[in-house]
Structures are given as C-alpha cells and as structure tokens.
N, C-alpha and C positions, 0 to 999 in steps of 0.2 A: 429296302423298299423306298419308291420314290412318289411323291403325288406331285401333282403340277402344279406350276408357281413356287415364289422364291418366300423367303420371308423377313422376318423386317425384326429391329431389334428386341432383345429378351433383356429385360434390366430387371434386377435384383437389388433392389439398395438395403444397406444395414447400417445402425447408428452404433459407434464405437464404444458405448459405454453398454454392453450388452453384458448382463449377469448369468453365465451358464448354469445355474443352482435349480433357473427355475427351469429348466427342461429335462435336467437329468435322474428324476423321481418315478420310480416304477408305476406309481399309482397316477391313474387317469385325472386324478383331482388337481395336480398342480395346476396352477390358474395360467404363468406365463406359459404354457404348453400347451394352453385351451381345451383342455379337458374338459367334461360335463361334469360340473357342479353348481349344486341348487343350494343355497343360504335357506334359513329359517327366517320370517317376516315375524315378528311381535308384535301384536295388536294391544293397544291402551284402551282399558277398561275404565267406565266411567262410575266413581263413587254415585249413590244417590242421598240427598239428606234427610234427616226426618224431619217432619213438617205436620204440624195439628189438621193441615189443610189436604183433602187427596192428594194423593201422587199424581204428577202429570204422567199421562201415559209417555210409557219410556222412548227413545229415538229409537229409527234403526239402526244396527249396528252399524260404523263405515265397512267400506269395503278393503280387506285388507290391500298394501299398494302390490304393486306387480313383482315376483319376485325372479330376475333375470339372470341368466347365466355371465360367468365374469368375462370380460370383453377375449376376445382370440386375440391369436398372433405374437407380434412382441414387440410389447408393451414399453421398451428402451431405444426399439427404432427411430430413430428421427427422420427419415428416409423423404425427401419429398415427395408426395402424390398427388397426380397431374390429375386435371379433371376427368380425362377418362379411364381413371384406374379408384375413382369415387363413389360411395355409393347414389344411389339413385331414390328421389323424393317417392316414399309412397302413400302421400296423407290422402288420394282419392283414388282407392283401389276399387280396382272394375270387378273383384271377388275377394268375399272373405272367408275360408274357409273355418265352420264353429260358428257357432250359437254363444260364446261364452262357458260351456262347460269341455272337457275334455273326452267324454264320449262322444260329442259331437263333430270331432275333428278325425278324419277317418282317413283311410286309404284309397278308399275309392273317390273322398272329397278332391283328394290333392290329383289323383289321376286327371279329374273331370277339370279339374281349374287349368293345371298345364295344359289339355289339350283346347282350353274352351281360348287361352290366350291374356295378356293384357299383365295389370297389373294385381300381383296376388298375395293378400295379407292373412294372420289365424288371427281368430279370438275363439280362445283353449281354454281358458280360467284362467285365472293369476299366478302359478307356480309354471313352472318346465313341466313340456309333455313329449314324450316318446312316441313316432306314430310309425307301426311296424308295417310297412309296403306290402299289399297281396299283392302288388304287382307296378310295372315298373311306368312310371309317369313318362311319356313321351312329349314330345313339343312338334305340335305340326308344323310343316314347311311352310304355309302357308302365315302363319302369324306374323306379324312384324317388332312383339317383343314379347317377351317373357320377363315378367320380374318376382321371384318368387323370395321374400324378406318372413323370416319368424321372427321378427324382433327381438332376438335374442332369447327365445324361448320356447322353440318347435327343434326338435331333433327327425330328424327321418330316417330310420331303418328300414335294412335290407333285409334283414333278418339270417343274416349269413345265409340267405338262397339265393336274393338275384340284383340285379343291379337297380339303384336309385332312378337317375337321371337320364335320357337319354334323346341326343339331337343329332339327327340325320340328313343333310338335305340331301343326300344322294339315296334316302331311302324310299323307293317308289310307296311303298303304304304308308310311308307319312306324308304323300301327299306333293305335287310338282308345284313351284312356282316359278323356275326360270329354266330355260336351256343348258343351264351352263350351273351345275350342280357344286362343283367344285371352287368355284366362286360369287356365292351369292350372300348377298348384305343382311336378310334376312333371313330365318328369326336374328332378332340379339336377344341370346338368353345370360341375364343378370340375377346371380345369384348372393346372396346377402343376408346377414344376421342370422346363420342359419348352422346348425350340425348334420352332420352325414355320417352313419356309422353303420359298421357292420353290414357293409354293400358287397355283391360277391358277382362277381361276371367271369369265376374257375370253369364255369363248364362254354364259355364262347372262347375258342382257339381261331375263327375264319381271318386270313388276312387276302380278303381278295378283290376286284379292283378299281374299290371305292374305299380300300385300306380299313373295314372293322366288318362288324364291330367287336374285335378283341379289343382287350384292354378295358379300363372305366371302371373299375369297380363300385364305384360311386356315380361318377359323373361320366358319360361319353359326349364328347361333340367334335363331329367334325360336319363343316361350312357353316356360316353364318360366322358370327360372334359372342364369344363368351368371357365374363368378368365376375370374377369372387372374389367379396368384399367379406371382412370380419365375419369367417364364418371354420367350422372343425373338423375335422377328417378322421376319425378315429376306428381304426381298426379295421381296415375296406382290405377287398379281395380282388384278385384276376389271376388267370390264367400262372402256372407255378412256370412251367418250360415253355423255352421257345424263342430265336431271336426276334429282334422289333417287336414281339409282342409287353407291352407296358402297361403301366400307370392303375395301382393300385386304389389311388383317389378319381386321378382325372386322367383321362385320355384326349387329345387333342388333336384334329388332325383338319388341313386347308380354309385356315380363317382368310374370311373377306379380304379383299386387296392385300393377303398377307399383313395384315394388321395387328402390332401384337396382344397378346392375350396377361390379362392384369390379375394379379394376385396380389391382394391389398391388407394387410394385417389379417394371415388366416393362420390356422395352426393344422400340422397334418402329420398324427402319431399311429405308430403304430402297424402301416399296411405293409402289403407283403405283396410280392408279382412277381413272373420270372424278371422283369426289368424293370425299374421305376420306382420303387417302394411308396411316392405320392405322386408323383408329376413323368407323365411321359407324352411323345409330341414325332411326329417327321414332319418334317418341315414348316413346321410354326416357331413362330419368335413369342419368348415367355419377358414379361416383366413383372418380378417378386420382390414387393414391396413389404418390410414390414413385417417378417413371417416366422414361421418354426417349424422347421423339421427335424421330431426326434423319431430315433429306435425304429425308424421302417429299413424294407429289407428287400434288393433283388436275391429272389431264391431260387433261377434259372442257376443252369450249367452248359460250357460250352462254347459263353461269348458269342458272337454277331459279327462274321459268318459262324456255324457252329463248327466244334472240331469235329472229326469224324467218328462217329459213333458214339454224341452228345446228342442232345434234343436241340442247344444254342440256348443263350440269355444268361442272368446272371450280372446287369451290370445298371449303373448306374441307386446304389442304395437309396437314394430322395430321388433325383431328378435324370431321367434317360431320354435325351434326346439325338435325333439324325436328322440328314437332310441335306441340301445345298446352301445357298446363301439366307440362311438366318442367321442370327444372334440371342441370346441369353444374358440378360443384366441383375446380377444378387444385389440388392441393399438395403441396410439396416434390420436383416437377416440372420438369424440362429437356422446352424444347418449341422447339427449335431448328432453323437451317438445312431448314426445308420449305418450298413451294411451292405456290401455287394457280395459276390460268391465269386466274381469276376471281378471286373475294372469300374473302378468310381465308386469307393463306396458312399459318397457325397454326390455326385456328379458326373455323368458320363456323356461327352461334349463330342459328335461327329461331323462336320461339314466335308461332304463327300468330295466338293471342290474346289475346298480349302478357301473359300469366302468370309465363311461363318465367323464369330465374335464372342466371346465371354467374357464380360464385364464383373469385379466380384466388389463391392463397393461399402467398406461399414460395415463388414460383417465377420460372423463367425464361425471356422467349420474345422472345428477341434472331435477327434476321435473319430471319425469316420473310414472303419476301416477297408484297404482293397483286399480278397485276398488273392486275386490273382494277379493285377497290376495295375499300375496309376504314371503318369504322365513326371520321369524327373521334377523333382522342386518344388513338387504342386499335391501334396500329400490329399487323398484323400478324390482326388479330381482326374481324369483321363480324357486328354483334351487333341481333336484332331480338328485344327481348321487355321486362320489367319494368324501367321504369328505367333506368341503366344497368348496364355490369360492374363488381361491386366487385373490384377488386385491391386487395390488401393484402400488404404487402413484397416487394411482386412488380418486376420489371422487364419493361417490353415495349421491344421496339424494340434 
C-alpha cells in the first residue's frame, strides 16, 4: 500500500555502553524496560514535647511529595536529541484534568480535554493512577496542538477493548481543516510523560483509501505530526493477520512535509500485531532516540504480499515499515528479545524504490528472532531499499 509523498529520515540512535539485564526480566517492574512501577513515599513524623504550658495546637501534616514512575526508555543511551524530538514546556496548561484526587481524573475528562485542544496536564493525587478509557480520545482536525503530559504518573488504559489515542485528518467526523488531507501541519499531537497500556484496535482490519484506521493499538495517527517523549507502551493490541496491517503501540501514517516522527526515551514491551510488535508506518520516516524494545511480537502469517492461502503479515517483531523514499535511524537503542513469525524479528525495512535508508547507530539488537527470514549479515533485520544497513557501533545478533 502506498500513500502520497515521500519521507524524510528515521534515525535511531543508541549509546554503546547499553546493559541488556535490564530489558530481559519477565516482570513489567524492570525500571530500564519502563515498566509501571510505583515506590512507596515515607512520611516523617514529628515528636511532640511535654511542656507544663498547653500544647500548641498541632501543624498540618505536609503533603506527602509526588510519587512518580521510574523515567522510560534507556537510560545508558547517550544518543543526541534535537530540539524537535524534545519534550515540550507545560507549566501553563489550558486544562487540567483532576481536582487533586484520583476519582476525579476520569475517562470522559481526558476524552473532553483531547478534543477541547491545547495544552493538557492531571492533578490525580500524589501516587500513579491508572485511568481505564470508556472510550477512545480523539484529537480534532481542527486543533493546532495537542499536548497531553502525565508527568510521569497517569497511565491510560484501553482496557484490552479499544484503542487510546486516535488522529485522523483525513477523518471527515473529526472535522476539515484543509483541502489537502494527506499533508496538513496540523494538529501536532505531543505526547509525553505518559503510559499507554492495554490498548486494542483487534477488531479494525479497514485499510482503505486514507490507509486506516487499522493498526494503533495505542496510538493511531495519520497527518499532522506526532512526537513521544519518555513515555510506555505496555501490552497494546491490533489487528493478529493481514499484510501492511501494523503497529501494536503506534500506527503512523503521512506526517506533514514528510517530516520525521520522534521517539525520545520511551519504552514499548510487550504488544502483539499481525506486523509491528510497537512501531509500524508506510511511508513515514521514524527517528528512535534513546528507547527499548523488548518481547513484542508480529503474529501475522504469510508475509506482504501474502502467500497463497495465508491471510499475510507476520513480520517486522518491534518495528514494520514500507514505503518509497523514507529512512529509519536506531540510536542509543535496546531493540531486544522480539519476535516476527515471518521476516525481521527486530526490524522489517521496505523501500519499494529502493530510495529508502536504515541508519542503526549505538545500539543494540541481540536475540531477535526471524522465523521465516532476515536480510544476509544483518541478524535479526530484513532490509529492502538503498544499499545496505549502515550499523555503526551497533551489535546485531
């Protein structure tokens, strides 16, 4: 499947001194794998003395401080990140979803703030809160940003029924803002500080001719722009079969001027698609800074085209991209323990017109197995486009 325009490069950087220890633990809690875990806060009690003279009435107690989830992504990357793969100030948010308590932070809040626009912060209480989606946040066409930050301490579930996130501007009920659908600058939806788990987009198969919305089990976006900063992917769903159909975290598809799309210290364990295990894209350029991909899985069969009397998919274990002239850059990246059923179980790399570019820079993509095929020399990666993959201080295999 092809959508209009070209795209522009996908960088990847990893920093060499990367410890694969902390991604390889079953349990969601390992910290460099950005798992959701919550510390216990200790609060200091204050003696009072005895005194012939009343007691002073006593203070109020402090407020215990904020207790935040351990940073995403990976944490040994040195990778440099460019100011637009940064996150974004939100000390004067135009919404805050919450009162301060955690029943107050609701699913219908986060619905209303995506679609109201602008910039959008919680106040939940002081510990991590899990807030389970009735239904899926949309971002109108008409916005010209979206910035949705839980400081480190809002999780959003899908509730393994339906998908998180979702930006269409080729979606007439979200709303028209230009002629030209497939290239338009706004929304820019910025995502940051934030978890995504247990999102599921299994029951949307449509690939038709605005290319979704299959795929996204978490996140879909195609036109405008979109950027995720230190934020977690855990456990997200889409579609099992089917070729081009992807991206168990995020779906991607005709960013603005082909502009590329920035992944900035995040971490994405765990999902499952017929293609893509976290990241899948036609014709967008990905740049993956700083990040971790363990244990996700394409669970298609049949490959793209499919074989004859397959459904198709099955390839790319973390990252399944197509297209014409884009590029894809890994660095200061862990891209570990995934899985294809097919080809890439790390990486699955198509430039239909052989333009395309894979940069793999600082990083690391030890155990990722193919089980149907993978690209000579390049363990782990199935690569069709200029030349070959330049890796530089990278390890495969």
């Amino acid at each position: 499947m092809r959508l209009r325009g070209g795209a522009t490069a996908l960088v990847i950087a990893f920093a060499s001194a990367v410890t694969l220890a902390a991604c390889g633990g079953a349990s969601p809690g390992a910290t460099s794998a950005g798992a959701v875990v919550a510390g216990a806060a200790g609060s200091a009690v204050a003696r009072a003395g005895m005194s012939s003279s009343p007691a002073p009435s006593p203070s109020p107690s402090p407020s215990p401080p904020p207790v935040r989830l351990p940073g995403a992504g990976n944490p040994a990357g040195r990778a440099y990140v460019p100011p637009a793969g940064r996150p974004v100030s939100t000390r004067h948010p135009d919404h805050v979803i919450g009162d301060g308590t955690p029943a107050s932070c609701t699913s219908q809040a986060v619905v209303a703030a995506v679609a109201a626009g602008g910039v959008i912060t919680f106040s939940c209480g002081p510990r991590p809160v899990t807030i389970t989606m009735e239904a899926t946040a949309e971002v109108r066409n008409t916005s010209t940003r979206v910035v949705l930050d839980g400081g480190g301490m809002v999780a959003l579930s899908g509730g393994g029924a339906r998908r998180i996130l979702y930006l269409n501007t080729c979606d007439p009920a979200l709303g028209t803002a230009t002629s030209d659908c497939f290239d338009q600058q706004w929304p820019h939806l910025i995502v940051q500080n934030m978890t995504f788990r247990d999102g599921n987009s299994t029951t949307q198969q449509t690939n038709d001719d605005f290319g979704g919305p299959s795929g996204g089990g978490a996140i879909f976006d195609l036109g405008g722009q979109l950027k995720v900063v230190d934020s977690r992917f855990i456990g997200n769903r889409c579609f099992p079969a089917g070729p081009d159909l992807g991206g168990a975290a995020i779906r991607a598809l005709s960013q603005w001027e082909n502009r590329p799309m920035y992944i900035t210290s995040d971490t994405f364990r765990g999902g499952a698609c017929s293609n893509g295990g976290a990241l899948s894209s036609i014709g967008v350029s990905w740049v993956v800074l700083n990040s971790v991909m363990t244990r996700n899985q394409a669970i298609g069969s049949g490959a793209n085209p499919a074989r004859a009397g397959t459904p198709g998919g099955g390839s790319g274990g973390a990252i399944y991209t197509d297209g014409d002239q884009y590029t894809v850059t890994i660095a200061g990246t862990v891209i570990a323990h995934n899985q294809a059923r097919e080809g890439g179980g790390a990486i699955f790399f198509v430039s239909n017109n052989r333009t395309g570019t894979l940069t793999i820079e600082h990083s690391a993509l030890p155990d990722d197995p193919s089980a149907g095929f993978e690209t000579a020399g390049f363990p782990g990666i199935f690569y069709i486009g200029q030349g070959s993959p330049a890796v530089i201080s990278s390890t495969l295999g």
